[in-house]
MARTOR-419198 format. One record per residue (C-alpha): residue number from 1; residue in three letters; x, y, z. Coordinates in steps of 0.05 Angstrom, whole numbers. Layout:
<pts>
PT | i | aa | xx | yy | zz
PT | NUM | ala | X | Y | Z
...
</pts>
This chain:
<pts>
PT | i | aa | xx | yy | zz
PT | 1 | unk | -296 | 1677 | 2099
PT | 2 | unk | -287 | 1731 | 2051
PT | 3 | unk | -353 | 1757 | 2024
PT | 4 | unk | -377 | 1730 | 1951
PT | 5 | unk | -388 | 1785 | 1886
PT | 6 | unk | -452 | 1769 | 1847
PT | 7 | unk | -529 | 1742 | 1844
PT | 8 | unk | -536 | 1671 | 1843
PT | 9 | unk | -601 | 1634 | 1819
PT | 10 | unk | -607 | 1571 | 1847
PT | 11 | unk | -650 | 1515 | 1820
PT | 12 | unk | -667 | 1463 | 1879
PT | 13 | unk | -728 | 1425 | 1893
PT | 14 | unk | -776 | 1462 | 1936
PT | 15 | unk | -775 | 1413 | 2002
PT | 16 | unk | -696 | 1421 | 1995
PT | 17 | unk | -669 | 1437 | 2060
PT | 18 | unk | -638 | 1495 | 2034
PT | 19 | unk | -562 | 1487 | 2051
PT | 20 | unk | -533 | 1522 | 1988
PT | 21 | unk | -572 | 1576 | 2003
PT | 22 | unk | -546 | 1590 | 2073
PT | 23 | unk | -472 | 1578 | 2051
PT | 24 | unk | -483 | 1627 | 1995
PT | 25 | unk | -515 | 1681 | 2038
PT | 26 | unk | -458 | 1669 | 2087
PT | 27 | unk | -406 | 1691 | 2041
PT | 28 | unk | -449 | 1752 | 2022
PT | 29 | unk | -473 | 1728 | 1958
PT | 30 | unk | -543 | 1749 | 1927
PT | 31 | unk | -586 | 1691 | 1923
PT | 32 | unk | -650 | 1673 | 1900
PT | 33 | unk | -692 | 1597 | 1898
PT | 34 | unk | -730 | 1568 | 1841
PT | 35 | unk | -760 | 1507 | 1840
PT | 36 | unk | -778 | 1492 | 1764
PT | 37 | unk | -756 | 1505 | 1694
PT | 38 | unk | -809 | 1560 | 1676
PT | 39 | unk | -788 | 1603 | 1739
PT | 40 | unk | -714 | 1592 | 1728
PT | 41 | unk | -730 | 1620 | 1653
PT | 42 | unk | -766 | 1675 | 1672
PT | 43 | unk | -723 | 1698 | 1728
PT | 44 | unk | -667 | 1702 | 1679
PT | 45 | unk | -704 | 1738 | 1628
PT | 46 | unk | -728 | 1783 | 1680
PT | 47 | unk | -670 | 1805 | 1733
PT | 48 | unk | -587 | 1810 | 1732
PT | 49 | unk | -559 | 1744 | 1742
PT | 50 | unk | -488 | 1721 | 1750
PT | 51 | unk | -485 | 1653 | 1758
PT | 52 | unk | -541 | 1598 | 1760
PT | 53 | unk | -531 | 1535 | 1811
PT | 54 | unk | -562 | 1476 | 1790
PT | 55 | unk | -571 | 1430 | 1848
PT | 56 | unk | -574 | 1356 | 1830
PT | 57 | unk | -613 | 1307 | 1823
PT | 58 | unk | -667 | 1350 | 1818
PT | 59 | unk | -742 | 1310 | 1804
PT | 60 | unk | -778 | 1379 | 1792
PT | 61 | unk | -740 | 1398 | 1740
PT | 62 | unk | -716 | 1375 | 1665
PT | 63 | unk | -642 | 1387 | 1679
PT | 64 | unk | -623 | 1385 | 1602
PT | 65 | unk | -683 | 1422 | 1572
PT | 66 | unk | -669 | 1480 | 1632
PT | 67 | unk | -592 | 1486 | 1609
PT | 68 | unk | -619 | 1487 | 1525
PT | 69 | unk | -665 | 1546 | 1542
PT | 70 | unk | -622 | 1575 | 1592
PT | 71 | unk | -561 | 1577 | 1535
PT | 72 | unk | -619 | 1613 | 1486
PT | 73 | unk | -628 | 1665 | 1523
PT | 74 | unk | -559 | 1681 | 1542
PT | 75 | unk | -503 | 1632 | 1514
PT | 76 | unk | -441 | 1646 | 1566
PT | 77 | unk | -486 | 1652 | 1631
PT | 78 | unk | -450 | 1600 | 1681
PT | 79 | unk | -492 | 1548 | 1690
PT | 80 | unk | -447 | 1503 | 1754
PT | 81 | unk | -474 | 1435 | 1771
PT | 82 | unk | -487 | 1413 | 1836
PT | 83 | unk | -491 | 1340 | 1864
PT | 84 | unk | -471 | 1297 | 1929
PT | 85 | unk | -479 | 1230 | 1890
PT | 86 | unk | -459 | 1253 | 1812
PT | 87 | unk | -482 | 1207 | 1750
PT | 88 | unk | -423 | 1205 | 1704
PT | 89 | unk | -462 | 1198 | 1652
PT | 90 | unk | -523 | 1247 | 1658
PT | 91 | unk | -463 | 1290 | 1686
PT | 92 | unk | -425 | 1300 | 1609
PT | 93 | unk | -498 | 1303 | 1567
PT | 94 | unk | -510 | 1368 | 1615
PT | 95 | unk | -444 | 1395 | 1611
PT | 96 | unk | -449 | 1379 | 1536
PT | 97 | unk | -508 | 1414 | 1530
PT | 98 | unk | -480 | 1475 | 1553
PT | 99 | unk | -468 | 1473 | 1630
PT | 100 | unk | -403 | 1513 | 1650
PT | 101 | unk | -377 | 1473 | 1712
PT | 102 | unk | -400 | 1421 | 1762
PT | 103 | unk | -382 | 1405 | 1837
PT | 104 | unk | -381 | 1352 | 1881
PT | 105 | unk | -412 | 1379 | 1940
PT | 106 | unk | -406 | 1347 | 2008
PT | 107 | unk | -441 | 1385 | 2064
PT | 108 | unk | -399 | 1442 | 2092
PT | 109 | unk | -359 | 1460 | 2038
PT | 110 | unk | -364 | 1531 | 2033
PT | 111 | unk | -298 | 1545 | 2021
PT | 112 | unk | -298 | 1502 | 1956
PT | 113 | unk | -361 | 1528 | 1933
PT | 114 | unk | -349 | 1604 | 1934
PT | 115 | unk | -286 | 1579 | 1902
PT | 116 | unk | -315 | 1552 | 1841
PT | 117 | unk | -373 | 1600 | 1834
PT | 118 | unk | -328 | 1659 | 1840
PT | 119 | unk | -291 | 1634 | 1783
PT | 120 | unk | -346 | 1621 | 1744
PT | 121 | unk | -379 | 1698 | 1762
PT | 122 | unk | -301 | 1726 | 1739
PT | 123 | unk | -299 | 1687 | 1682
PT | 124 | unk | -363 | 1716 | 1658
PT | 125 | unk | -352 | 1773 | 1665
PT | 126 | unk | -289 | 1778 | 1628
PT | 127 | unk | -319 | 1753 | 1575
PT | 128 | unk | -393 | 1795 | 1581
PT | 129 | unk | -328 | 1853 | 1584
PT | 130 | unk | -300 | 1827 | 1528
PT | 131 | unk | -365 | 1827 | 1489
PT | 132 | unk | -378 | 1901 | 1509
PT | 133 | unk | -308 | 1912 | 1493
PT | 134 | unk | -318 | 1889 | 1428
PT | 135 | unk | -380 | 1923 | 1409
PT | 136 | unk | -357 | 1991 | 1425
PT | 137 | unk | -297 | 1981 | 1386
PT | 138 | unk | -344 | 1950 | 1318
PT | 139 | unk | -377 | 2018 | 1332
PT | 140 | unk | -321 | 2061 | 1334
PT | 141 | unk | -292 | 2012 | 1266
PT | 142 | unk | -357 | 2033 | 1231
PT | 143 | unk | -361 | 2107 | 1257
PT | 144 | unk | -284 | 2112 | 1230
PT | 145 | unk | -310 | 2074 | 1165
PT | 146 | unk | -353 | 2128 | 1150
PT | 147 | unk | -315 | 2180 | 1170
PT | 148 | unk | -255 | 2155 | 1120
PT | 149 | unk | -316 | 2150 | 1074
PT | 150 | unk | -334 | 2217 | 1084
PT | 151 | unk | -261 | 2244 | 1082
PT | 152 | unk | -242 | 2196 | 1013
PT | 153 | unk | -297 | 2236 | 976
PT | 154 | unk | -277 | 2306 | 996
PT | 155 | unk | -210 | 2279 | 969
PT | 156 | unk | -236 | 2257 | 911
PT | 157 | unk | -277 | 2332 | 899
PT | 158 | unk | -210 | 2363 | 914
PT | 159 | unk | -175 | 2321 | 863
PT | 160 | unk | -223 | 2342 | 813
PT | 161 | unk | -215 | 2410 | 834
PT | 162 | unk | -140 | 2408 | 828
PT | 163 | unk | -139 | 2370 | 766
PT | 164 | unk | -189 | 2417 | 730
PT | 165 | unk | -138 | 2476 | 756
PT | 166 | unk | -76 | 2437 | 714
PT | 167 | unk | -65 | 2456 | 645
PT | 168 | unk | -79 | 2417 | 586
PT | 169 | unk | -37 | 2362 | 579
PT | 170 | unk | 5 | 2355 | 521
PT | 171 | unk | -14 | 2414 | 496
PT | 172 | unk | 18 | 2444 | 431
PT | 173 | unk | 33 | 2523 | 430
PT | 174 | unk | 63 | 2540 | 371
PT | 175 | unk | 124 | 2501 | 365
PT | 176 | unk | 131 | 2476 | 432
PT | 177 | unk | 91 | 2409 | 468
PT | 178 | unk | 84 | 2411 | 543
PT | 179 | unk | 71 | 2355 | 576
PT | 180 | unk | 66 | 2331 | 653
PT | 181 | unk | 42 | 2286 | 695
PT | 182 | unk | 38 | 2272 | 770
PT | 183 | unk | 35 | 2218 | 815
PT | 184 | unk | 7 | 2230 | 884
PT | 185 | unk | 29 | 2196 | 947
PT | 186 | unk | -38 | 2209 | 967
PT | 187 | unk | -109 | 2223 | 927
PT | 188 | unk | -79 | 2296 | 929
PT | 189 | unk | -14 | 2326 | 916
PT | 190 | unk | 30 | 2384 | 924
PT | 191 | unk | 65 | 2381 | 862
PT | 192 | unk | 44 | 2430 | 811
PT | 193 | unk | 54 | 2451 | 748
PT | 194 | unk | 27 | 2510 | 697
PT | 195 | unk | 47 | 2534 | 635
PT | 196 | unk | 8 | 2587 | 583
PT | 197 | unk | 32 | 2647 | 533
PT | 198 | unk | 43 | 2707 | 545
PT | 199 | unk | 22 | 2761 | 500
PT | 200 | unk | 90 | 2781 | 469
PT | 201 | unk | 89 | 2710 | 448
PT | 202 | unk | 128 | 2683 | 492
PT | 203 | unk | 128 | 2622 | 541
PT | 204 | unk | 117 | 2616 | 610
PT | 205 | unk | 127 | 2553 | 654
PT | 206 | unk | 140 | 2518 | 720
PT | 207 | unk | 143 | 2464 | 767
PT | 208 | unk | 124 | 2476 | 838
PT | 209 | unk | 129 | 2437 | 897
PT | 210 | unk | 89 | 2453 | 960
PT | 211 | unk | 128 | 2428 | 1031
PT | 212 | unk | 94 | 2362 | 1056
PT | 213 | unk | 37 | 2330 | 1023
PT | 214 | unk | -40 | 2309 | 1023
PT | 215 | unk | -99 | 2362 | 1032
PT | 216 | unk | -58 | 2418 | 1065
PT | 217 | unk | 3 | 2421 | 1007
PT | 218 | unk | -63 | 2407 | 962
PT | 219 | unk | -94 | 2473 | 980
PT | 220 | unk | -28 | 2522 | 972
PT | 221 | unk | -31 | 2493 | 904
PT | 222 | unk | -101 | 2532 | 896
PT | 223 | unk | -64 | 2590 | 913
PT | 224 | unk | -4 | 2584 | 849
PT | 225 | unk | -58 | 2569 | 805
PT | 226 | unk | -88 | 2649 | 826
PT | 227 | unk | -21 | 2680 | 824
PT | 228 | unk | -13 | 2640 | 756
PT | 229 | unk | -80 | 2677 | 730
PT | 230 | unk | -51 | 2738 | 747
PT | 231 | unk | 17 | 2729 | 717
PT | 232 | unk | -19 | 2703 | 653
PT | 233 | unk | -66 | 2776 | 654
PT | 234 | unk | -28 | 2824 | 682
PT | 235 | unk | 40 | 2806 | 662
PT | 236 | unk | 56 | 2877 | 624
PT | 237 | unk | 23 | 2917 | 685
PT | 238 | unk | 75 | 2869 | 736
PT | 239 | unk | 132 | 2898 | 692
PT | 240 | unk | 168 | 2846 | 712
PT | 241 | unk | 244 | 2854 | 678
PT | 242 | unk | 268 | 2784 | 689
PT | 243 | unk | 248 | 2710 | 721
PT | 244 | unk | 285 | 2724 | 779
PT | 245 | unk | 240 | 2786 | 793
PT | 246 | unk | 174 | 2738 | 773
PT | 247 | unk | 202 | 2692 | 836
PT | 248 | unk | 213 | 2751 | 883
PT | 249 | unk | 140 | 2776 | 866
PT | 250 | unk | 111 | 2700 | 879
PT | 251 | unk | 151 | 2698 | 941
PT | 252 | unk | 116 | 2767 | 977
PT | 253 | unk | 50 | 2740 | 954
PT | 254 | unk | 63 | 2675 | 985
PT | 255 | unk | 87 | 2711 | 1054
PT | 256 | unk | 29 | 2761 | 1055
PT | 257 | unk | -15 | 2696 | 1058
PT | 258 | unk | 15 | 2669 | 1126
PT | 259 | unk | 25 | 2596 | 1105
PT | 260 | unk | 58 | 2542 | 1147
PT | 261 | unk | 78 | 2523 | 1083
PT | 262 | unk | 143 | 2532 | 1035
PT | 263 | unk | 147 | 2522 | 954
PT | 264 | unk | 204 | 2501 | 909
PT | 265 | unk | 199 | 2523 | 843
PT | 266 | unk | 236 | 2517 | 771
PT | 267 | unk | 213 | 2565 | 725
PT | 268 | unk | 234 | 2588 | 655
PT | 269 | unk | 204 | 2627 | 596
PT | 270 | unk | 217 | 2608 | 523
PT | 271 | unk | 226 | 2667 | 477
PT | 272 | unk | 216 | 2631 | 408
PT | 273 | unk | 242 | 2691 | 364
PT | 274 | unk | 315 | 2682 | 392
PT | 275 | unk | 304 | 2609 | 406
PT | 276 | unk | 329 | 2617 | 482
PT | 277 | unk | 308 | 2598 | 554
PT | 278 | unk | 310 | 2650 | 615
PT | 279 | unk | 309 | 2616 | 677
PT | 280 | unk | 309 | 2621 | 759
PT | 281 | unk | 303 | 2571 | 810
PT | 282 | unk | 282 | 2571 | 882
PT | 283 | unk | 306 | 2513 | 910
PT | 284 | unk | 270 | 2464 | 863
PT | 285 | unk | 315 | 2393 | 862
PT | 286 | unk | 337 | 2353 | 817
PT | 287 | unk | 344 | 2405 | 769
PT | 288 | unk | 318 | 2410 | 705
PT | 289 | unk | 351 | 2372 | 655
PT | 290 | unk | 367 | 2407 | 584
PT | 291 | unk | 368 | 2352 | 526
PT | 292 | unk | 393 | 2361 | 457
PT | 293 | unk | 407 | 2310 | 403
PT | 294 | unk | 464 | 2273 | 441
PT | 295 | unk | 463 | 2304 | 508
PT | 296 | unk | 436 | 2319 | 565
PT | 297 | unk | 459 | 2363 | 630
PT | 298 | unk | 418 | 2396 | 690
PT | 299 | unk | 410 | 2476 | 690
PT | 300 | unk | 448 | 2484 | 758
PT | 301 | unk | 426 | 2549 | 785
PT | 302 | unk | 409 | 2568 | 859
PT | 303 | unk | 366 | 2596 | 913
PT | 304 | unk | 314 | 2603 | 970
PT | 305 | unk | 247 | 2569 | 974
PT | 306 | unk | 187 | 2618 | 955
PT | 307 | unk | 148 | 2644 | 1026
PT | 308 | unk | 205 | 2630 | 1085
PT | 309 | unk | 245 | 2692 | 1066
PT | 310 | unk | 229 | 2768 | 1072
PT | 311 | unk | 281 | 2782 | 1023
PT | 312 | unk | 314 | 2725 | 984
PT | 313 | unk | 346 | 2737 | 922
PT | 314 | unk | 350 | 2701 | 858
PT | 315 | unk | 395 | 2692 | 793
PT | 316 | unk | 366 | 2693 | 715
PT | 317 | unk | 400 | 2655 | 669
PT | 318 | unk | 392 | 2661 | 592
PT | 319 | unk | 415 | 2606 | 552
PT | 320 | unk | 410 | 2592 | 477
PT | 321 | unk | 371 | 2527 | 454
PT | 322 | unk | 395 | 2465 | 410
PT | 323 | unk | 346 | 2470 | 343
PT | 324 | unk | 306 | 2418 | 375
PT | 325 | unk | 308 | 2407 | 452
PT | 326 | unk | 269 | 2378 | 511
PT | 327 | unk | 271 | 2407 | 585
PT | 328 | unk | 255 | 2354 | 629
PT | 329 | unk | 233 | 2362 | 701
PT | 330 | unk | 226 | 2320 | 762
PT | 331 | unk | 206 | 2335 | 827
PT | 332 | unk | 242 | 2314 | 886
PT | 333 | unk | 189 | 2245 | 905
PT | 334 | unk | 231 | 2222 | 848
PT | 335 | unk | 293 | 2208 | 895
PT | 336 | unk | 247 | 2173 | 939
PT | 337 | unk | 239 | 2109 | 901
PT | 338 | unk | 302 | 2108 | 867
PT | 339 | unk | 355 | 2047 | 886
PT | 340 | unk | 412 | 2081 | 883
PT | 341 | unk | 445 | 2092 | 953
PT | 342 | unk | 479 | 2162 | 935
PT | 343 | unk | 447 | 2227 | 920
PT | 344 | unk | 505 | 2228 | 866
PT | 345 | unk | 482 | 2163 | 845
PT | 346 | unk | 408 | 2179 | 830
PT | 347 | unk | 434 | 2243 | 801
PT | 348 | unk | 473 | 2203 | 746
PT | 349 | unk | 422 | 2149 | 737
PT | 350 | unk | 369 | 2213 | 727
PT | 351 | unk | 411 | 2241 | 671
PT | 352 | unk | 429 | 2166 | 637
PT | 353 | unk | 358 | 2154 | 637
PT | 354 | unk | 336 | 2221 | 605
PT | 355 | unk | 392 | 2225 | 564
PT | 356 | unk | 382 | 2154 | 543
PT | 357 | unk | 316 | 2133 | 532
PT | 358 | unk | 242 | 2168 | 513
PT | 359 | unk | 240 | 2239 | 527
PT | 360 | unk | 164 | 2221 | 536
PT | 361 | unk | 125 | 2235 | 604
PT | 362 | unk | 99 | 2165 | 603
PT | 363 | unk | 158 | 2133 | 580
PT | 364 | unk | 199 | 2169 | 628
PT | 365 | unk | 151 | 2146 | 689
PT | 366 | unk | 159 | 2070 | 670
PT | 367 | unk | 223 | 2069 | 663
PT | 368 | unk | 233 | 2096 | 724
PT | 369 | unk | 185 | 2051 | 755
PT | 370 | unk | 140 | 2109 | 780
PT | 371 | unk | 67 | 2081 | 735
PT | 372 | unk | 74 | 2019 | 770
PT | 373 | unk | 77 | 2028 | 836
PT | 374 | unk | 22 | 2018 | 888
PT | 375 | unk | 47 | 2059 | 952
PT | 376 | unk | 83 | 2124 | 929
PT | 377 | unk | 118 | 2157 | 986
PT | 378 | unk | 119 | 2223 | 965
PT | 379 | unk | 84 | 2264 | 909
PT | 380 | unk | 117 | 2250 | 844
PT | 381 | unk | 114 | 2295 | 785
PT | 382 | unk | 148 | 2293 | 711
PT | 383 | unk | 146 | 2346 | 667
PT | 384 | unk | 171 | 2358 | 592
PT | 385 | unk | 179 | 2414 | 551
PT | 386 | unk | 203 | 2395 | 482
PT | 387 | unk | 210 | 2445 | 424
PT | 388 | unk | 237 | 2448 | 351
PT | 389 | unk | 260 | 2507 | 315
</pts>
């Protein structure tokens, strides 16, 4: 006979001739004799036990009481049942009251009886495995609940941050009303936008949009909003002769940092005294869309992404503006939610709706279906520059 795995407590009146005992230490089972309910209790309070074996009847011993205190003190203990001449009856109240298993035992039967107490000792432990199991992992749940806790409110400080680093918006300088607004995928974005004066009077403004997004496009955003100050102080001392030079500048700054990260960028300065817009691009899509009274049509213009390239180059275009005009900008999360199958397609539908509809950011978000969605996929931003001569 194959030895048995476990300690086995078993309850039998003390002038038993101790059979169960011998059959259990024969098949290398750990087992111990009690003879009444107050040692059974204590031994299981006291020492490791796998299985308790019940032998019945049993005149020492309040079968029913032992198996209520028994499942107190540890509700999935096997408790197996042991008789040669079984009461149906008494039988189902103690397996009702919380006995695992019972067996009829006839003398000799070891083979049976390691059977069903192995089964029971398996079955325990499973389920005592189970338990563990399952505490460990309501400790991990919890140590991850903080944790996302912990993380959410550094994500909401760094969407304070980043929000207190965008401009005012709408904002009225002289004749022109900027407006934007973004839509992260997450609780922080890597779309970004700025706009100020310069002190010739003129206009500067852009939409940026960092590779990837959460925290890590989040923080390169930190980094336009610096190279923004200086643009906005030191724009004479720059000498910069045109906005393709501006991008070329933000481009070595942006390598000199190291990133793993690239930016697209549209950006354009208004010169109100000849009511005109220079502009470059570096790979920001869609393009901006130019809106007069009755039309609209995107400022097509090329080039690289800002800090991949040592030495990219860029076009200016100058352009003269309708009397009253709006520049509207999306960036490319846009696309993302869009039903049309074809670039081409969401292209078109872009322009209809611009071209269409509200030129306001709000306006332009619901119609779009942007403000009402739950699970963005990808940073969203609109942005609108609308100006009258």
């Amino acid at each position: 006979m194959m030895p048995g795995d476990g300690k086995i407590l078993v309850v039998e009146p003390p002038s038993a001739d101790s059979e169960l005992n011998r059959l259990l230490t024969a098949s290398g089972y750990a087992a111990n004799s009690v003879a009444t309910n107050a040692d059974c209790v204590e031994q299981v309070k006291t020492t490791s036990v796998d299985l308790v074996l019940l032998s019945l009847p049993n005149v020492s011993i309040n079968p029913r009481e032992l198996i209520v205190d028994l499942v107190k003190i540890s509700a999935d203990l096997p408790i197996v049942l042991v008789s040669v001449d079984s009461n149906e009856t008494e039988l189902m109240e103690l397996l009702e009251a919380g006995a695992s298993d019972f067996l009829r035992f006839v003398s000799g039967q070891g083979a049976l009886l390691r059977h069903v107490l192995q089964k029971n000792i398996e079955h325990h432990r499973q389920q005592h495995s189970q338990k563990v199991n399952a505490r460990k992992l309501n400790r991990l749940n919890a140590k991850l609940g903080e944790n996302l806790k912990l993380l959410e409110r550094d994500q909401q400080a760094g969407f304070r941050v980043q929000q207190g680093m965008m401009p005012t918006s709408p904002i009225t300088l002289g004749s022109t009303t900027f407006a934007h607004q973004i839509y992260p995928s997450l609780i922080l974005s890597g779309d970004f936008i700025d706009y100020f004066e310069l002190r010739d009077g003129r206009k500067l403004f852009y939409m940026a949009d960092v590779s990837g997004h959460g925290a890590s496009s989040a923080f390169v955003t930190v980094l336009l909003k610096t190279l923004s100050r200086r643009l906005q102080t030191d724009f004479d001392d720059l000498a910069f002769s045109t906005t393709a030079a501006i991008l070329k500048w933000l481009n070595h700054e942006l390598l000199q940092c190291d990133l793993d990260k690239h930016v697209t960028m549209f950006l354009g300065i208004l010169n109100g005294a000849s009511n005109t817009l220079e502009y470059s691009n570096a790979a920001q899509f869609p393009a901006a869309i130019l809106c007069g009274e009755d039309s609209a049509e995107f400022l097509e213009i090329g080039g690289l992404p800002l800090g991949l390239y040592q030495s990219p180059e860029y076009d200016a275009r100058t352009i003269s503006l309708p009397p009253r005009f709006n520049i509207v900008m999306f960036s490319d999360g846009v696309f993302e939610i869009m039903p049309q199958q074809t670039l081409k397609a969401k292209e078109e539908h872009l322009l209809s709706v611009v071209k269409c509809g509200d030129r306001h950011v709000d306006t332009l978000a619901e119609q779009l279906g942007i403000s009402g969605m739950q699970d963005i996929p990808d940073d969203i931003a609109v942005f609108t520059v609308a100006g009258v001569r």
